[in-house]
C-alpha positions in Angstrom: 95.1 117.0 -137.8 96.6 119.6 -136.2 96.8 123.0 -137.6 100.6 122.8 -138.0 100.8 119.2 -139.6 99.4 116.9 -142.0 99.2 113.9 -140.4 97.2 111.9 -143.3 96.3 112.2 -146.7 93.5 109.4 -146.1 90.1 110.9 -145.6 86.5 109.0 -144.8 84.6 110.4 -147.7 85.1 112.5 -151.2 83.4 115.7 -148.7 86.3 115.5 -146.2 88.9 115.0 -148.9 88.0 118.6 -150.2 88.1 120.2 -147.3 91.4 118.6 -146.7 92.6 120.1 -150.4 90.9 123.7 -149.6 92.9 123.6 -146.1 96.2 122.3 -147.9 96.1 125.4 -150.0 95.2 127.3 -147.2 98.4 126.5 -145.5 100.6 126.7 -149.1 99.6 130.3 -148.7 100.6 130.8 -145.1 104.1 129.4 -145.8 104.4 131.6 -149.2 103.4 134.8 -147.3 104.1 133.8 -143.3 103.0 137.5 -142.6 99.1 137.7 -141.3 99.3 141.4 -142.3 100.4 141.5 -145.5 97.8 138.4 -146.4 95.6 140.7 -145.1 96.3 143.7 -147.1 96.9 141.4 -150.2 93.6 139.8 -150.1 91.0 142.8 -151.2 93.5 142.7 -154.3 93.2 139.2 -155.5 90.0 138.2 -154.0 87.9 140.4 -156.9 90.6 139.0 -159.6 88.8 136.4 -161.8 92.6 135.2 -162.9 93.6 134.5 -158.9 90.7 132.7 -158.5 90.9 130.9 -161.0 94.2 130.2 -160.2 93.3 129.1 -156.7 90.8 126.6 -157.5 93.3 125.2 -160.1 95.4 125.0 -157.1 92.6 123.4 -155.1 92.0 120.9 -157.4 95.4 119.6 -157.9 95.7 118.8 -154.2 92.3 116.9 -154.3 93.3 115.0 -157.2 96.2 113.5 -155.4 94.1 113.2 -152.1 91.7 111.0 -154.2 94.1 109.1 -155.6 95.9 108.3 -152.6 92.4 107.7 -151.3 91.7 104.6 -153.9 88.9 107.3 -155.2 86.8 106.1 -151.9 86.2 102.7 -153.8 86.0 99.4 -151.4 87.8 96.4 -153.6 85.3 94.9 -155.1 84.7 92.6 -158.4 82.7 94.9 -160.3 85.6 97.6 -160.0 88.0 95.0 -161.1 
């Protein structure tokens, strides 16, 4: 993937979905605020706030939820699962 695109939501394993999700909000933040400096001067602010963190895993989460669902949840079809 490049850093400018998302070229799949399809991962090999639950590990690289996360990282996928923490990178996805990564890049929400980057379009939000385009400006390197004022993410910068933003992030001493919100970075010892227990409410933005909070709020950032929440945000975290919600892209790994739908990266594991359009993942099958890393099942192979099988009986058992059926």
């Amino acid at each position: 993937m490049s850093n400018d695109q998302l070229q799949t939501l399809l991962t090999q394993t639950p590990e690289d979905g996360y990282a996928l999700a923490v990178k996805l909000a990564q890049k929400g933040v980057e379009v939000t605020q385009p400006s390197e400096e004022i993410r910068k001067l933003l992030r001493p602010v919100y970075s010892r706030d227990t409410d933005s963190l909070i709020a950032a895993s929440q945000v975290i989460a919600i892209h790994f939820q739908t990266i594991a669902a359009a993942n099958n949840y890393w099942r192979t079809w099988t009986p058992q699962y059926y």
